[in-house]
N, CA, C and O atoms as a Maestro MAE file, in Angstrom:
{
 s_m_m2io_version
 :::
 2.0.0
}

f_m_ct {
 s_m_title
 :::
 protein
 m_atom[272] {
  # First column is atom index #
  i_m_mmod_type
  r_m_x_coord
  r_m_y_coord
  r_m_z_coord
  i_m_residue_number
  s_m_chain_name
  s_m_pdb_residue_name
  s_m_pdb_atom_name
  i_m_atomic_number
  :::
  1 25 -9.786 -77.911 119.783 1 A "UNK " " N  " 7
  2 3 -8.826 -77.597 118.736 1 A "UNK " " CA " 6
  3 2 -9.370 -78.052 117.376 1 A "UNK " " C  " 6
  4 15 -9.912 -79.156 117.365 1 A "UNK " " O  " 8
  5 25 -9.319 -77.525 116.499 2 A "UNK " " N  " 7
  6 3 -9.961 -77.337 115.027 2 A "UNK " " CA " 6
  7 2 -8.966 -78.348 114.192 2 A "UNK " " C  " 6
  8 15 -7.760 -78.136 114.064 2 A "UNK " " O  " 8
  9 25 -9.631 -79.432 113.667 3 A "UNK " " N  " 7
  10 3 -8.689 -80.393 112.629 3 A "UNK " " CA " 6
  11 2 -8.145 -79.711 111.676 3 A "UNK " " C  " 6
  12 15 -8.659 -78.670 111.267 3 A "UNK " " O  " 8
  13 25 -6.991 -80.219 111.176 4 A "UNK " " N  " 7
  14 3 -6.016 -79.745 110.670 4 A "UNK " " CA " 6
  15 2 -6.332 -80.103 108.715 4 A "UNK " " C  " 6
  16 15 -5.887 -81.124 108.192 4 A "UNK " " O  " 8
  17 25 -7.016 -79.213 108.049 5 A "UNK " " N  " 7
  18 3 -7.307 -79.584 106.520 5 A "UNK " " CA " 6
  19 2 -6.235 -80.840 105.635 5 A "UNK " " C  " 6
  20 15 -5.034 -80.978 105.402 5 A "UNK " " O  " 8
  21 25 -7.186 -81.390 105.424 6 A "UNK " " N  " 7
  22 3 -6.548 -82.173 104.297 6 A "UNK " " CA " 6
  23 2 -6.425 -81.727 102.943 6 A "UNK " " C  " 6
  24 15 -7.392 -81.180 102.413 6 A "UNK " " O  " 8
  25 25 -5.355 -81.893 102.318 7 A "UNK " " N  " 7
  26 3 -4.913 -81.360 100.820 7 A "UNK " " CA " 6
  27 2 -5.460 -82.108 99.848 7 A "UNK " " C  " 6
  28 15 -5.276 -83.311 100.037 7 A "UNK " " O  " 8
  29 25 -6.026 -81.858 98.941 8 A "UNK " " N  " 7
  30 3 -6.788 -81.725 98.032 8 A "UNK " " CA " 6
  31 2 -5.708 -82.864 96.970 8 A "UNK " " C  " 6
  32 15 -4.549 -82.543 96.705 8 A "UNK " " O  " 8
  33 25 -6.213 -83.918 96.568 9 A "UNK " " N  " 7
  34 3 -5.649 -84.613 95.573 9 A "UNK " " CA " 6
  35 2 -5.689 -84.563 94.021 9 A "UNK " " C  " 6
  36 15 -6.695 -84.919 93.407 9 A "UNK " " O  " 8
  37 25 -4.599 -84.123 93.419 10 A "UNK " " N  " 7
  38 3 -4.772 -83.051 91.952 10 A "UNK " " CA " 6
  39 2 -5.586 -84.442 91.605 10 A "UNK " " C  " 6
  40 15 -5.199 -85.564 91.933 10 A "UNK " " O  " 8
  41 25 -6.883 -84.121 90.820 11 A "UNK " " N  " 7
  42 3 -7.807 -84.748 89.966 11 A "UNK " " CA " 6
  43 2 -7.497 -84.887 88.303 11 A "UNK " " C  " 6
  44 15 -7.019 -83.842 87.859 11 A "UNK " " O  " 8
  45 25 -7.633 -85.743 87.495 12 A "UNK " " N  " 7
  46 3 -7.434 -85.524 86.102 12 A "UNK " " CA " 6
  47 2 -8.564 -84.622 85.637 12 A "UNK " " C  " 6
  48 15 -9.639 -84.865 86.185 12 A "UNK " " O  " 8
  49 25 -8.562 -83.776 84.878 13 A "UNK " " N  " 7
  50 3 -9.572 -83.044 83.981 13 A "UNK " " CA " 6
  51 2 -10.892 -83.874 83.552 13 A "UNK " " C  " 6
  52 15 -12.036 -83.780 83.997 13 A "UNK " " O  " 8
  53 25 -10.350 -84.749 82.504 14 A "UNK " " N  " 7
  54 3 -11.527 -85.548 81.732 14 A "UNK " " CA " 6
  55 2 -12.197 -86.413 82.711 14 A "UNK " " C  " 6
  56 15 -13.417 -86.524 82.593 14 A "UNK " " O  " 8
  57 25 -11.648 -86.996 83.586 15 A "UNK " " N  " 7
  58 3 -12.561 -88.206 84.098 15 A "UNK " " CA " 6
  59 2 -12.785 -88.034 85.338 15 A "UNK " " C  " 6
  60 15 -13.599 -88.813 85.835 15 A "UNK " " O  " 8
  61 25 -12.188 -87.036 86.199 16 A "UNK " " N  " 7
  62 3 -12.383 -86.892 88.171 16 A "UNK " " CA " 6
  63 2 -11.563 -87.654 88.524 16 A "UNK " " C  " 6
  64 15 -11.225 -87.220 89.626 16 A "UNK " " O  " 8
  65 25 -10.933 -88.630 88.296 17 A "UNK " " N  " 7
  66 3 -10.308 -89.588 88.793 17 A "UNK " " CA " 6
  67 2 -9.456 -88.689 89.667 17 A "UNK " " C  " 6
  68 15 -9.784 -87.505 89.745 17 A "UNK " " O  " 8
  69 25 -8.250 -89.187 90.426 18 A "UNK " " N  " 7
  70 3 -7.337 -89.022 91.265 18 A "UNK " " CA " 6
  71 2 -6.015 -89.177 89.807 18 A "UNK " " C  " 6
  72 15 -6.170 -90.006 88.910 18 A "UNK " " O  " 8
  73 25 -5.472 -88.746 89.832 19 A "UNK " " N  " 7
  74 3 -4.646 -88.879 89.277 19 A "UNK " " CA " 6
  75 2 -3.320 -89.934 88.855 19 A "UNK " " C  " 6
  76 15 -2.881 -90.320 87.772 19 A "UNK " " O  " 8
  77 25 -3.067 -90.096 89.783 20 A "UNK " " N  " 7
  78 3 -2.619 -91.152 90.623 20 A "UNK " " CA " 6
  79 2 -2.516 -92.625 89.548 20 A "UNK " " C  " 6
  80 15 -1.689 -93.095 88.767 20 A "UNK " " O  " 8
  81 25 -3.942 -92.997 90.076 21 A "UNK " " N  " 7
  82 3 -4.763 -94.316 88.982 21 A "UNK " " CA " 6
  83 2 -4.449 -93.996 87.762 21 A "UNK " " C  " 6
  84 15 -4.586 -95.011 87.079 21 A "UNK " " O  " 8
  85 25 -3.967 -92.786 86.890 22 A "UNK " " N  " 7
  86 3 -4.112 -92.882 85.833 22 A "UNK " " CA " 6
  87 2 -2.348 -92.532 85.228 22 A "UNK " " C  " 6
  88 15 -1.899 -92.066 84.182 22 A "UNK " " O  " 8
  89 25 -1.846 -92.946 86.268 23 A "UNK " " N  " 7
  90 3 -0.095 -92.393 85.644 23 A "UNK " " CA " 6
  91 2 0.556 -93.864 84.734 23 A "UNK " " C  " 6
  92 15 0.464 -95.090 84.798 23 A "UNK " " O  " 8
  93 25 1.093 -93.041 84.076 24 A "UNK " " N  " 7
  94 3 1.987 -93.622 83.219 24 A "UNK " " CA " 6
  95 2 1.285 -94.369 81.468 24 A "UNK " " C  " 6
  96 15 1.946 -95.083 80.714 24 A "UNK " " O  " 8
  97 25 -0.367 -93.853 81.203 25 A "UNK " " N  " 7
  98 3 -0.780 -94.376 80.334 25 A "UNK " " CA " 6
  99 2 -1.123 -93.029 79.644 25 A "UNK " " C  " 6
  100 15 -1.054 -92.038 80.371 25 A "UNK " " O  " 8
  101 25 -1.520 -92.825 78.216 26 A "UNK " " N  " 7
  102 3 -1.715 -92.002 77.955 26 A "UNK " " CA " 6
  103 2 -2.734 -92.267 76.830 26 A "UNK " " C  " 6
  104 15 -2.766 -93.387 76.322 26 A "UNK " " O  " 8
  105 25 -3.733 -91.100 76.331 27 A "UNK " " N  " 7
  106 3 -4.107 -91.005 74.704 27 A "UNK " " CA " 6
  107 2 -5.462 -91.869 75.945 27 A "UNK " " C  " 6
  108 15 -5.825 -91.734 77.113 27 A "UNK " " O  " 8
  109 25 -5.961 -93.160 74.179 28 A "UNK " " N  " 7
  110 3 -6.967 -93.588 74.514 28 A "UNK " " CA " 6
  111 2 -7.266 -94.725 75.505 28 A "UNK " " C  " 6
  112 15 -8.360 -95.107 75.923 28 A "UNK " " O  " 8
  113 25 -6.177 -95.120 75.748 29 A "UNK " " N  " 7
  114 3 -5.881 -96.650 76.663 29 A "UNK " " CA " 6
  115 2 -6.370 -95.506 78.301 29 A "UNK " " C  " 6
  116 15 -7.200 -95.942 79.098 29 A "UNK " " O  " 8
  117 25 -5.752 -94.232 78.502 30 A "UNK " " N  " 7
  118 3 -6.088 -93.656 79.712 30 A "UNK " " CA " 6
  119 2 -7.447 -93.886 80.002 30 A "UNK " " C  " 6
  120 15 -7.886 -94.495 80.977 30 A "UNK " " O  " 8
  121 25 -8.308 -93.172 78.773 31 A "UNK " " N  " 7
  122 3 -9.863 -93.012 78.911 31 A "UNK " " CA " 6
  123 2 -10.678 -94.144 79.088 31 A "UNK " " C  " 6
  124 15 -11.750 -94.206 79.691 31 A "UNK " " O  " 8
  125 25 -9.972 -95.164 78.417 32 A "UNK " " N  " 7
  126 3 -10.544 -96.844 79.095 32 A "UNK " " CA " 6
  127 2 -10.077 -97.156 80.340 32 A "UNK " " C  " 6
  128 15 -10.900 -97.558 81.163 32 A "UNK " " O  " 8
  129 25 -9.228 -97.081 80.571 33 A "UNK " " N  " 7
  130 3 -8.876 -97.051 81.962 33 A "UNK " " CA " 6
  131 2 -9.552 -96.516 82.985 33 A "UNK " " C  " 6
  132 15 -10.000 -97.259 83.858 33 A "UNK " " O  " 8
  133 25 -9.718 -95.254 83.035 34 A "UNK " " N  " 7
  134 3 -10.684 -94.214 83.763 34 A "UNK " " CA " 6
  135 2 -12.273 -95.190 83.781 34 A "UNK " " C  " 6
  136 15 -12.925 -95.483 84.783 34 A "UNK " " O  " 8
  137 25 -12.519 -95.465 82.644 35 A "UNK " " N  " 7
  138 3 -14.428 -96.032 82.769 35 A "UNK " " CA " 6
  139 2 -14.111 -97.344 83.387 35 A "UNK " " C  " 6
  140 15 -14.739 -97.749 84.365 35 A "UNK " " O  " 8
  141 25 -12.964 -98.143 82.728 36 A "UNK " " N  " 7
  142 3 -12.846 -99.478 83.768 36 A "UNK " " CA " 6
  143 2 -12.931 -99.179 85.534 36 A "UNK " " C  " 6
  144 15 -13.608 -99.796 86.356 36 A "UNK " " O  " 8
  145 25 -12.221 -98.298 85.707 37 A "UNK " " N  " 7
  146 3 -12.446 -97.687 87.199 37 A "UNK " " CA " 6
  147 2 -13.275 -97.428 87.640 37 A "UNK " " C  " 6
  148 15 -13.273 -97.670 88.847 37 A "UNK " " O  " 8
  149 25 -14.292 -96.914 87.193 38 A "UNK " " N  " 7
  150 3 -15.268 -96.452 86.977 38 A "UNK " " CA " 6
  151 2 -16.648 -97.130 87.406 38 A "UNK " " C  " 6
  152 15 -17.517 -96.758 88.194 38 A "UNK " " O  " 8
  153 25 -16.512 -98.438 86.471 39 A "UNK " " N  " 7
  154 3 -17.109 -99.462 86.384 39 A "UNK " " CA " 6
  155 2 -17.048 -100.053 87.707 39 A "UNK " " C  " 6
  156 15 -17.957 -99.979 88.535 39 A "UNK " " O  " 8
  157 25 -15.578 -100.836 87.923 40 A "UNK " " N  " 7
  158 3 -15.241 -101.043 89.274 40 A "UNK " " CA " 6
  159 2 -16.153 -100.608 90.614 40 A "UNK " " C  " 6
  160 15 -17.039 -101.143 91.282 40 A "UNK " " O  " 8
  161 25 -15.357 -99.200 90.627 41 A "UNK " " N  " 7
  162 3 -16.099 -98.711 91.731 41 A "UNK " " CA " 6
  163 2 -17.286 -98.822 91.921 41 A "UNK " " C  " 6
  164 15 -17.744 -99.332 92.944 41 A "UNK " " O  " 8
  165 25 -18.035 -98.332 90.907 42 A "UNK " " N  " 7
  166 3 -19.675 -98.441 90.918 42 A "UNK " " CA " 6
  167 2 -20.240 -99.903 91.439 42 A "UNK " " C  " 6
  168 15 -21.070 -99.962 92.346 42 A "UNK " " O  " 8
  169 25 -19.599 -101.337 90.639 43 A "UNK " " N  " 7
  170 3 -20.008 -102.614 90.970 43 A "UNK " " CA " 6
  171 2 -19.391 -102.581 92.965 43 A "UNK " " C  " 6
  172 15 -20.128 -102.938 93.884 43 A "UNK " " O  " 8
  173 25 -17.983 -102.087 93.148 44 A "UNK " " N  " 7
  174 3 -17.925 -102.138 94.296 44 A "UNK " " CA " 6
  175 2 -18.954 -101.579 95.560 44 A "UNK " " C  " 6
  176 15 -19.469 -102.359 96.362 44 A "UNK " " O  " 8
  177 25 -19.103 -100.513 95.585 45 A "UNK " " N  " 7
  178 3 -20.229 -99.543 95.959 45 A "UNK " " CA " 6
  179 2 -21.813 -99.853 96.062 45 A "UNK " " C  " 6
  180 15 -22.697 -99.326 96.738 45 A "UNK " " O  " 8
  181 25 -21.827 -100.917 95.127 46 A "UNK " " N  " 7
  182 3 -23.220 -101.664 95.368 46 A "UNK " " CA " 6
  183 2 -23.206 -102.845 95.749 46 A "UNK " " C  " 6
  184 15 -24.195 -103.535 95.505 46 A "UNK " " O  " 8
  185 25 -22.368 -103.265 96.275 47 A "UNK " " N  " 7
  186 3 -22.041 -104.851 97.329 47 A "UNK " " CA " 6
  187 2 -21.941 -105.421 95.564 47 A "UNK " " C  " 6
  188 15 -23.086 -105.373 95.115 47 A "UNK " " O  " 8
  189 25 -21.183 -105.804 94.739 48 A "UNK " " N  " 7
  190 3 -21.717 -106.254 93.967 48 A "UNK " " CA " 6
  191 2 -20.616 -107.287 93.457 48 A "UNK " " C  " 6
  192 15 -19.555 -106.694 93.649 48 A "UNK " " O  " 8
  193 25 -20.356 -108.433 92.948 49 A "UNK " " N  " 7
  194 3 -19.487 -109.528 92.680 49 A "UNK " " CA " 6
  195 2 -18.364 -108.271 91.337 49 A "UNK " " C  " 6
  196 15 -18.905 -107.754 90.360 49 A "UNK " " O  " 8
  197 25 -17.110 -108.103 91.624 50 A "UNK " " N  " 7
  198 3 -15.915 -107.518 90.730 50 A "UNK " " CA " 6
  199 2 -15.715 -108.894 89.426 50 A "UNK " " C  " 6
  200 15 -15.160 -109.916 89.829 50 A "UNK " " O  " 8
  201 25 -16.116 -108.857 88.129 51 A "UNK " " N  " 7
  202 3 -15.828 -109.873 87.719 51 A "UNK " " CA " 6
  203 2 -14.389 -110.122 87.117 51 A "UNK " " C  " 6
  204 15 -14.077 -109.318 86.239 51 A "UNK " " O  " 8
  205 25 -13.570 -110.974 87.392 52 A "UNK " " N  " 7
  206 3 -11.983 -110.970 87.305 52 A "UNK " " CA " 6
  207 2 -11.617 -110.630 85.675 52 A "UNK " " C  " 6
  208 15 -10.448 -110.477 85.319 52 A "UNK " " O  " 8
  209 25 -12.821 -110.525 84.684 53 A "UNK " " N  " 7
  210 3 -12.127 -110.194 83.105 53 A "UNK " " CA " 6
  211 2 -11.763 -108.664 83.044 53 A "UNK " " C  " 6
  212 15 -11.103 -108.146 82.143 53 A "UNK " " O  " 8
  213 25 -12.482 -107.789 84.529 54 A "UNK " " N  " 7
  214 3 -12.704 -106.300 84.597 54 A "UNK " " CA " 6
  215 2 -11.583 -105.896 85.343 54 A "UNK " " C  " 6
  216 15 -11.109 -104.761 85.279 54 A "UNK " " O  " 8
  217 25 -11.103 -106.904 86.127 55 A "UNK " " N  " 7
  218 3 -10.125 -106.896 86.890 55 A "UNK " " CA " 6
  219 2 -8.504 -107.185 85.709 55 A "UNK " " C  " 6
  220 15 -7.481 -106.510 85.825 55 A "UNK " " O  " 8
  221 25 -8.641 -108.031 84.933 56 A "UNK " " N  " 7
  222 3 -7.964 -108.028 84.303 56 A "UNK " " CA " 6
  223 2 -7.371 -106.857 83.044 56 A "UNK " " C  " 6
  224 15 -6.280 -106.495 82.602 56 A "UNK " " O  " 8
  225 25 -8.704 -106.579 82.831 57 A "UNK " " N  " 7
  226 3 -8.874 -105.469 81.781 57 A "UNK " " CA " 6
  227 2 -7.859 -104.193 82.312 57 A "UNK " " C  " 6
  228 15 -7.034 -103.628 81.593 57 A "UNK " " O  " 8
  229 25 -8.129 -103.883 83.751 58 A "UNK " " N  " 7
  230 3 -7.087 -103.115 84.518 58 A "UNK " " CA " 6
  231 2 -5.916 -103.088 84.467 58 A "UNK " " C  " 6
  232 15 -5.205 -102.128 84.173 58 A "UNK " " O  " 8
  233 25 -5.552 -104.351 84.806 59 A "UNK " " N  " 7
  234 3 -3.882 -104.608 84.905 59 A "UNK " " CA " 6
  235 2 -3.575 -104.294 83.571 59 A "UNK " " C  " 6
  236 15 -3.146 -103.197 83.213 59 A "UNK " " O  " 8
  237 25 -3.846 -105.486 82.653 60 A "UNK " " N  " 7
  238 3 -3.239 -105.135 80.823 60 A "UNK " " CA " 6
  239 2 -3.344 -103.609 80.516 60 A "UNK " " C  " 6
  240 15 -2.540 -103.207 79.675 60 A "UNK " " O  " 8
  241 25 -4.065 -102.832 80.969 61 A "UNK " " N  " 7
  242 3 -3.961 -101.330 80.416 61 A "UNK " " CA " 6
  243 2 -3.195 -100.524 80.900 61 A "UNK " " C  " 6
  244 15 -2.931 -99.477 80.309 61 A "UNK " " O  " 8
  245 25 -2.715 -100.812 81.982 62 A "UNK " " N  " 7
  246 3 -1.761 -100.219 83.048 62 A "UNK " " CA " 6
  247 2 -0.533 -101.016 82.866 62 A "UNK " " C  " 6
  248 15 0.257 -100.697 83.755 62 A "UNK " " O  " 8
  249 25 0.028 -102.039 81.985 63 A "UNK " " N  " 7
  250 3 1.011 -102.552 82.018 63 A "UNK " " CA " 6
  251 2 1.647 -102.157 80.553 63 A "UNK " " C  " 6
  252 15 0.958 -102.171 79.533 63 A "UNK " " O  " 8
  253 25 3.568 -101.669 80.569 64 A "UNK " " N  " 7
  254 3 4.140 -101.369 80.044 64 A "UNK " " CA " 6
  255 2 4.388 -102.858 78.948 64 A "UNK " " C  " 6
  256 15 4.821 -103.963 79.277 64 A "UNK " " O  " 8
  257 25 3.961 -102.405 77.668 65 A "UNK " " N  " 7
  258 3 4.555 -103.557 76.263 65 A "UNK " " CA " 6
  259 2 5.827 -103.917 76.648 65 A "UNK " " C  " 6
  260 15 6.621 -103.031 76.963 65 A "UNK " " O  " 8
  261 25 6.231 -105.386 76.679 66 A "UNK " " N  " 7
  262 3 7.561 -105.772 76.225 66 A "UNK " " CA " 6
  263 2 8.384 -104.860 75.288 66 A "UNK " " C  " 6
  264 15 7.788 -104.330 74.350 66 A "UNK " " O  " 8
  265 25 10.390 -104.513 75.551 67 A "UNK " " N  " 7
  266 3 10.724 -104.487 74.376 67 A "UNK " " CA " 6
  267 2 10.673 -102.318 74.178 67 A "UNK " " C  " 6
  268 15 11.407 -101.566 73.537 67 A "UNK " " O  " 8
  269 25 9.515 -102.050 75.030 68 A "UNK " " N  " 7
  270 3 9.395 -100.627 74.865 68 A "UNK " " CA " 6
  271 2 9.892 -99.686 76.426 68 A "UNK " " C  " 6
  272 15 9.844 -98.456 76.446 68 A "UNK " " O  " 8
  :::
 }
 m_bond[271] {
  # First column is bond index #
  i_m_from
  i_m_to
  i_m_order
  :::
  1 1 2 1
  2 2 3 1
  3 3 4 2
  4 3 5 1
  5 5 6 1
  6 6 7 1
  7 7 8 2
  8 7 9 1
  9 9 10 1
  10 10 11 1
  11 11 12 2
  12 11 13 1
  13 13 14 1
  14 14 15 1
  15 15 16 2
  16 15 17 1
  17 17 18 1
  18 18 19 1
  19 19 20 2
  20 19 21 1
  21 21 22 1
  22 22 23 1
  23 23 24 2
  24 23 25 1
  25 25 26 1
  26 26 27 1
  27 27 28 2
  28 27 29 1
  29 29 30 1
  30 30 31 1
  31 31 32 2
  32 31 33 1
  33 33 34 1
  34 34 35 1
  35 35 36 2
  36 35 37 1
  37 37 38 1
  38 38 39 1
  39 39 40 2
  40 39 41 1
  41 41 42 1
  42 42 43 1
  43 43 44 2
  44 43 45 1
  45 45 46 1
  46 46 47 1
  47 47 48 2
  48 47 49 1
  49 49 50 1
  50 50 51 1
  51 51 52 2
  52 51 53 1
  53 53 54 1
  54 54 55 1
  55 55 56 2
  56 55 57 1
  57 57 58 1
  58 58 59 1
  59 59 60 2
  60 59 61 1
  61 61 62 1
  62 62 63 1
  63 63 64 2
  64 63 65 1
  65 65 66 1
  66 66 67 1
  67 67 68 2
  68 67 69 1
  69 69 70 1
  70 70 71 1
  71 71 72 2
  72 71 73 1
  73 73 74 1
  74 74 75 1
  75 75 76 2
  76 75 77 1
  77 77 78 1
  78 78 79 1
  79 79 80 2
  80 79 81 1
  81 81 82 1
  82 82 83 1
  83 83 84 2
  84 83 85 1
  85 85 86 1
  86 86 87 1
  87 87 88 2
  88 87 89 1
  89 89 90 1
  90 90 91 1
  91 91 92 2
  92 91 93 1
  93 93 94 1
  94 94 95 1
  95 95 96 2
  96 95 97 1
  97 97 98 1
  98 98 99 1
  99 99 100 2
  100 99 101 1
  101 101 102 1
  102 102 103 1
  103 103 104 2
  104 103 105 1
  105 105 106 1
  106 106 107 1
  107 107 108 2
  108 107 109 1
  109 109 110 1
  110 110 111 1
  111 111 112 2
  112 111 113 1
  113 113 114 1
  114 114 115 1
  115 115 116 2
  116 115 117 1
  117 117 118 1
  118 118 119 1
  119 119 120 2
  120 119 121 1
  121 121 122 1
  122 122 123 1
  123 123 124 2
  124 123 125 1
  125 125 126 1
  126 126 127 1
  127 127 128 2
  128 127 129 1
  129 129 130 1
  130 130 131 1
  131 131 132 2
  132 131 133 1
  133 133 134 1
  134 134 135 1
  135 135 136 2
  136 135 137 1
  137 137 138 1
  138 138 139 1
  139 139 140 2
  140 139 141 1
  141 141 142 1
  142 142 143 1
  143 143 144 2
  144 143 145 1
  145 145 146 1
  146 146 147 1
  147 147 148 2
  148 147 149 1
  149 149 150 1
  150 150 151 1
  151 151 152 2
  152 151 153 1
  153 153 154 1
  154 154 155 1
  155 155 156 2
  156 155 157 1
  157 157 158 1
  158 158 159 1
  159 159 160 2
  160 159 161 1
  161 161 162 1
  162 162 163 1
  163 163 164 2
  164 163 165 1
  165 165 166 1
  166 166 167 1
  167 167 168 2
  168 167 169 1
  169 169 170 1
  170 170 171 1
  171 171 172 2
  172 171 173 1
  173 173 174 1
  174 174 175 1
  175 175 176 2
  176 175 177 1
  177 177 178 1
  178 178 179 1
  179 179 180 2
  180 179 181 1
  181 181 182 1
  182 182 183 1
  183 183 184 2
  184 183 185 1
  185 185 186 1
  186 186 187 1
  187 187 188 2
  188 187 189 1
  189 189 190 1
  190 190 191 1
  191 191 192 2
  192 191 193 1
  193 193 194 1
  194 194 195 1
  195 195 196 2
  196 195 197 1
  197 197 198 1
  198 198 199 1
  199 199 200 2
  200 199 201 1
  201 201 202 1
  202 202 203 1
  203 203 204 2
  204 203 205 1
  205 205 206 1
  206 206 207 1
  207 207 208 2
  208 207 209 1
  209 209 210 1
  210 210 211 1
  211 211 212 2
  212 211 213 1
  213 213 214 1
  214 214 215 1
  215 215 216 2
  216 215 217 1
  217 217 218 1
  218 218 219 1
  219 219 220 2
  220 219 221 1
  221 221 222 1
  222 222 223 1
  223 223 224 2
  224 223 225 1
  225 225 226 1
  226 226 227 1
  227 227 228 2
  228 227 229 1
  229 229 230 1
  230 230 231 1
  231 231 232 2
  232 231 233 1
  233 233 234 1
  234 234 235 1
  235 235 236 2
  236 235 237 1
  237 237 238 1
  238 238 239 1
  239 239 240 2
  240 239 241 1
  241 241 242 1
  242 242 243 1
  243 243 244 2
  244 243 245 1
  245 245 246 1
  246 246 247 1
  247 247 248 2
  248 247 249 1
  249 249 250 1
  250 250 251 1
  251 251 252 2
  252 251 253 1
  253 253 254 1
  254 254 255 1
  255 255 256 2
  256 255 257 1
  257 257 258 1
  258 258 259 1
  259 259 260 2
  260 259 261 1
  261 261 262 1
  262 262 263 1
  263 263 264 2
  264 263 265 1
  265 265 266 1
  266 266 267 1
  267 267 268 2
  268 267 269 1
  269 269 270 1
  270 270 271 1
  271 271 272 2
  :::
 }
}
């Protein structure tokens, strides 16, 4: 019996990303976001130490301002 296709995860335009990773930010904070990921993955992918300021850099860009 022939596996059953997996659906295709809408991609963002500019960066390949998954979409997903990139909700709720917009403009230029997205596009840093996207290369921080980016970055990530790549250091992940090569056995390589994640350094926690890159890790941080993530969260703060993905987190909603006080107040807004």
């Amino acid at each position: 019996m022939a596996k059953k296709k997996r659906r295709a995860v809408p991609k963002d335009k500019k960066s390949g990303l998954p979409k997903k990773y990139l909700s709720g930010v917009k403009g230029g904070k997205r596009s840093e976001l996207a290369g921080v990921l980016a970055q990530i993955s790549a250091l992940y992918r090569a056995g390589k130490r994640i350094p926690k300021s890159l890790l941080d850099r993530r969260m703060n860009l993905g987190k909603k301002k006080k107040g807004s």
